[in-house]
N, C-alpha and C positions, 0 to 999 in steps of 0.2 A: 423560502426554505422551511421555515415555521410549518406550513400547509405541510408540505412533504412528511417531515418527523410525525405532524399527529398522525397521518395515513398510514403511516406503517405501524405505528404505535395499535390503531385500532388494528388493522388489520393481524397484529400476533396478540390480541386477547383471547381467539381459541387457543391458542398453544400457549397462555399463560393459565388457561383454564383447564387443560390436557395436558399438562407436563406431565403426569406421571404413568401415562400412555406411553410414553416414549421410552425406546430403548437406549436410543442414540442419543449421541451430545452434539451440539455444534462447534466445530473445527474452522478458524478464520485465518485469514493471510490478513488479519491487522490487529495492533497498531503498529507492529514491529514491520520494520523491511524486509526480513528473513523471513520467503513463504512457509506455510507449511509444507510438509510431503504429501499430508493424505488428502482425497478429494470428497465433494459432500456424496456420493453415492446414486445408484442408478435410479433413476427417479426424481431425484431429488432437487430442488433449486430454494437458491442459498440469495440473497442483496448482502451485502456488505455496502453501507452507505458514511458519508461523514461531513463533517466542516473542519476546514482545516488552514489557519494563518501562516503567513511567512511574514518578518520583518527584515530589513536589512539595510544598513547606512555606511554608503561610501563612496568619498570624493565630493560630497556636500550635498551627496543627494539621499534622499528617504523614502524607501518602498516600502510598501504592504500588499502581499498577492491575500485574496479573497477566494476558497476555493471549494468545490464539494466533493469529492472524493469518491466513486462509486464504485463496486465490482458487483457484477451481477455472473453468478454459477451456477452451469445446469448438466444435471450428471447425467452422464451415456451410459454409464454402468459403472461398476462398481468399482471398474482401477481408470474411469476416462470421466476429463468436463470438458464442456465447452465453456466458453469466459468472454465478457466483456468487459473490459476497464477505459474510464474516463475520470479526469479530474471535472468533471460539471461542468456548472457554471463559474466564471472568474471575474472576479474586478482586480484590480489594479489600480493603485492611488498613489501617484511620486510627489513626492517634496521637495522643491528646490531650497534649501537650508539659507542660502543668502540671498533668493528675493522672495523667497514667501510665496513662490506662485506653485499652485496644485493641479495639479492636470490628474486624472482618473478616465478610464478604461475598463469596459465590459464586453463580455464575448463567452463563448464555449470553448473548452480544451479538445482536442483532438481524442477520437476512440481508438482504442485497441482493441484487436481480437486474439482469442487464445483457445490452445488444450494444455491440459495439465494431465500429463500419467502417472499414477501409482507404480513404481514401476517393482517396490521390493519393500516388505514389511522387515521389521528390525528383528535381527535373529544374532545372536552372540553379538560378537563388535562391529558386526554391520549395521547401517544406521539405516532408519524408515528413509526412505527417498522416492525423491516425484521429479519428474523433467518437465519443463513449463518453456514452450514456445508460442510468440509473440508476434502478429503483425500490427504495427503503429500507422491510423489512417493520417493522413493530413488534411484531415476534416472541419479542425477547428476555425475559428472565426480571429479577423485580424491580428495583432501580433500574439495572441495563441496557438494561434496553426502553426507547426513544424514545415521547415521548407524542403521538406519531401517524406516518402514513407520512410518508415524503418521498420526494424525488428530486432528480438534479442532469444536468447535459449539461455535458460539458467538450468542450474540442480538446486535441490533441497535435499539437505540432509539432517536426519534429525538424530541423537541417542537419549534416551530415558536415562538419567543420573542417581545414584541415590539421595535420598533426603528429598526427594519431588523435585529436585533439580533437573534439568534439561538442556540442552545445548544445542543450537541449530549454525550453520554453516548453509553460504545460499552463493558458490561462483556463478560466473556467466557472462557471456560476450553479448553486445549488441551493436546494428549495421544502423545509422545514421546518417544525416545531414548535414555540413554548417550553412551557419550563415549565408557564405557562396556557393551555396549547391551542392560541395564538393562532396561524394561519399567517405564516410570514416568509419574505422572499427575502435570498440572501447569497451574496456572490462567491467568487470559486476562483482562489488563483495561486500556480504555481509556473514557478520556473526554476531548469534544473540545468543546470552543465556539467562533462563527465564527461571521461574520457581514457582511451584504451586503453594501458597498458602493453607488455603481447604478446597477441598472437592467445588468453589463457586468464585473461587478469588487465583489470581496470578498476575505478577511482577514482574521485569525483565530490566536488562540492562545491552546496551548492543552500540556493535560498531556496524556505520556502513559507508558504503561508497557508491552508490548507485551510477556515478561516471569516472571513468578512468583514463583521462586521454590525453595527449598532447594542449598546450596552449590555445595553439591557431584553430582546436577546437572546440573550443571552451574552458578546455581545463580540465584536472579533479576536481569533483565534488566529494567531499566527507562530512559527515556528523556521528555525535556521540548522540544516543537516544536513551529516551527510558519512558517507563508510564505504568499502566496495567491493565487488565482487563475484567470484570466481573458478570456470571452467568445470572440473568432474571429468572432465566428457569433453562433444563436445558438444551433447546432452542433458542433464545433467544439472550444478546451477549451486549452488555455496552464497555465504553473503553474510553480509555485517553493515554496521550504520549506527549512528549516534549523533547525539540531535538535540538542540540547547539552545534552550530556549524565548527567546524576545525580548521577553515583555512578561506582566504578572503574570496575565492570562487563560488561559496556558499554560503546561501541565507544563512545570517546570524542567529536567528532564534526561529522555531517552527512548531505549533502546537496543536492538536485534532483533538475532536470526540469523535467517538462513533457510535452507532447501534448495526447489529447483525443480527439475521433473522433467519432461519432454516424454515424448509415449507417442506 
């Protein structure tokens, strides 16, 4: 992963060299859960890359998920992308707490493909919004692979607050697996609200829920998140977040950096 970061790192020294060429800013769907609304633009292709921990302990057992996080965004124009996401590469490391024995596990996450439409810029008390629909492959590698496709369709909605405040809202449903095959539908929510520092710095605070569903299918997922984000220039953006689970369906503590890079 090391190799990775410096590659990209060279690879945006033109556009730390050229920042002030540019007209545009880079716009990311992280570190928060709450996508954005807007898309990077006709032309235009965006990585959004990261590392990112899970911990979590219970019943005498000790996980840590090892993960990378990527999104890769390439505009059709100027209210459409096309999208790829995958959580990377993963290891996995359990603890047995009363015999001491470690077992660990490595593989790939499953890809997702997506579009994201712009579909309404923010005009009086209407909020910026984007509709983002999702096919989930089950591509991944041993117990990383989902036991069958899915997909989800969320909103983004976003409103501009006074004092650099902001406030985003993110519903949406998506079609899953479990364990025994069986298909399920389960809800989508977040809400984040963020605050611009200056023109290169911002902060947020957010609820989310990323699954919403019965027991026999996992359960709810919830956490409380928070972190920031800071612009190198504006192309190119790095971040971190930190997220405490809310209820025992959910890693206890989950933490990423990131870098994003617009081309």
């Amino acid at each position: 992963m090391p190799r990775v970061w410096s590659t990209l790192l060279l690879l945006s020294l033109p556009l730390l060299a050229h920042a002030g060429d540019e007209k545009d800013q880079i716009a990311t769907d992280r570190p928060d859960f709450v996508e954005s609304s807007n898309v990077v633009g006709e032309g235009r292709f965006q990585i959004e890359t990261s590392v990112a921990l899970e911990r979590n302990k219970a019943n005498g057992v000790r996980e840590r998920t090892y993960s990378t996080p990527t999104l890769l965004r390439f505009g059709l124009s100027d209210t459409l992308e096309a999208r790829i996401e995958t959580d990377g590469r993963m290891r996995l490391v359990t603890d047995d707490l009363a015999s001491g024995a470690r077992t660990s596990e490595s593989g790939y996450a499953d890809v997702s493909l997506g579009v994201k439409w712009h579909m309404a810029d923010e005009q009086g008390l209407r909020p910026s919004m984007g509709v983002l629909a999702h096919l989930d492959l089950d591509t991944g590698s041993g117990s990383f692979r989902a036991p069958g496709k899915g997909g989800s369709l969320r909103l983004a909605a976003e409103w501009e607050l006074p004092n650099d405040f902001g406030l985003g809202i993110m519903p949406g449903v998506a079609w899953q697996r479990n364990d025994n095959g069986e298909r399920y539908t389960s809800g989508i929510f977040g809400i984040v609200l963020g605050k611009d520092l200056n023109e290169r710095s911002r902060i947020f605070v957010e609820y989310s829920a990323p699954q919403i569903a019965r027991g026999r299918n996992g359960g709810s997922l919830s956490t409380f998140d928070f972190g920031g984000s800071y612009l190198l220039t504006d192309l190119v953006q790095v971040d971190t977040a930190v997220s405490r689970g809310l209820n025992k369906n959910t890693p206890d503590w989950s933490w990423t950096v990131g870098l994003s890079i617009k081309f």
